[in-house]
N, C-alpha and C positions, 0 to 999 in steps of 0.2 A: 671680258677682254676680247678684240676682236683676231684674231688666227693672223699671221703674217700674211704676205703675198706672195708667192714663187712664181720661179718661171721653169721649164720645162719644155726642151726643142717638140715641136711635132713631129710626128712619128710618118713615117709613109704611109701609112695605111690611113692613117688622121686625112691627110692632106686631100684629096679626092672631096671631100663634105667639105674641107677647108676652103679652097680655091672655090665651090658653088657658093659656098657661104660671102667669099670675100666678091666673088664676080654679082652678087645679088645686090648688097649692103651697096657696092662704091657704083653700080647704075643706079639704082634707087637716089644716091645721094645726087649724082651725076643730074640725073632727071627732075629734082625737086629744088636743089639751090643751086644747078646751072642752067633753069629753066629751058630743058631738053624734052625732045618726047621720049620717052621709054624707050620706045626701039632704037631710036638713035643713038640713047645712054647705053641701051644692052650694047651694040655692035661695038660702039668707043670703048668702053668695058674690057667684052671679049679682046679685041686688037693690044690697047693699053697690058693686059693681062700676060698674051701672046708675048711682048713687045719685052716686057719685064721682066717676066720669066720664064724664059724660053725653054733651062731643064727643069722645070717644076722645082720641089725640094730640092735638087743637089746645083739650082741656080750657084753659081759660085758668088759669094760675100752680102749672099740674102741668108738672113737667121729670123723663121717661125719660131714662136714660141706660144705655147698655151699658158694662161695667166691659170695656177691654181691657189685655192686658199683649204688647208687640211685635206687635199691632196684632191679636191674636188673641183672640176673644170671654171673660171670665173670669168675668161675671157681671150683674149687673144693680141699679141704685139709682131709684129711685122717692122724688122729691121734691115736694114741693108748700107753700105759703105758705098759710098761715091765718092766723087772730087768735083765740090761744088768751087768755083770762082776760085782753084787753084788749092782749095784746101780738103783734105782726107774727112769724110764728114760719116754720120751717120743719119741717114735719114729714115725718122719712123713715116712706115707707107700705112701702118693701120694700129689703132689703137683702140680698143673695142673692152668696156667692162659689161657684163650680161647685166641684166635688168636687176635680176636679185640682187645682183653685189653691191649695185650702186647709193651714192650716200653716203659711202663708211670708207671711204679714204682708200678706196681703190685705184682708182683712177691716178690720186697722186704719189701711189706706191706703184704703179706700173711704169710710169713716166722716172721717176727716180732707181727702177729698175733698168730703163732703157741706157737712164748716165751710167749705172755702173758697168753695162754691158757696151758701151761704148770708150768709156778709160782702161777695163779691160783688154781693150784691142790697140788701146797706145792712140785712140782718137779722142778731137779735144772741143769738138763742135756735130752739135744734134740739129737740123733741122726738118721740118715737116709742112704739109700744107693742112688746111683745114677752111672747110667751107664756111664762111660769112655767115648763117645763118645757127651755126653751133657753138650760140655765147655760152654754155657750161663751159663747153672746152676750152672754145679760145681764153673765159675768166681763170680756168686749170693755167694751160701754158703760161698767159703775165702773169699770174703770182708765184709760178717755177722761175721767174725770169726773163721767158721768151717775149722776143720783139718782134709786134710785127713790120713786118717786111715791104708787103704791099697789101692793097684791096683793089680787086676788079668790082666795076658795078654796071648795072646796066637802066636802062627806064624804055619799056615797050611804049610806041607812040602810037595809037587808037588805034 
């Protein structure tokens, strides 16, 4: 039987590997399915970063959380409250299962961890972006429900 999933705010001391961790992952991704060169990905990165969260952890209406399973590290959710198109939302900025967890229904117990940490707070709509090229996830989201919104696409001409 597999172990539930928790969530667990990060710690100050966590956050410092966190944020190199998160500013790695989102240029790498930046760089590879928004066909960027790496430098440019790092700098939009770092700025985006800077831009978002400006007091690190005590960002007000940003909530880290480290994903555990038997009290042992499994991933990580990045939540935050906005007001998209007029409505009180919560938006996941990252959603990340470590390599060993994945498979075993991780993923759609972190995401279902997100709605209840969002009707928790008296909000009644989750939205997020995710790169084109990450069909695990985007096939995770439509089978939770989620619509997509839009698709940017591009074609290099010789």
């Amino acid at each position: 039987m597999v172990s539930p999933l928790e969530l667990r705010p990060l710690s100050e001391v966590e956050y410092p590997a966190w944020r190199d961790v998160e500013l790695d992952e989102y240029a790498r991704d930046i760089s590879e399915n928004g066909d960027t060169p790496l430098d440019a990905a790092r700098r939009k990165a770092e700025t985006d970063m800077a831009e978002i969260l400006p007091d690190g952890l005590a960002t007000p209406k940003h909530w880290m959380f480290v994903l555990e399973v038997d009290g042992a590290p499994a991933g990580r959710l990045w939540l935050a409250e906005r007001e998209i198109d007029g409505r009180r939302t919560i938006f996941i900025f990252d959603i990340h299962v470590d390599e060993a967890f994945r498979g075993r229904g991780f993923g759609r117990a972190a995401m279902l961890l997100a709605e209840r940490e969002a009707l928790a707070r008296d909000i009644h709509r989750i939205e997020l972006n995710v790169f084109g090229g990450n069909t695990v996830a985007r096939g995770l989201y439509r089978s939770l429900g989620y619509v997509e919104r839009s698709v940017r696409m591009a074609k290099d001409l010789g």
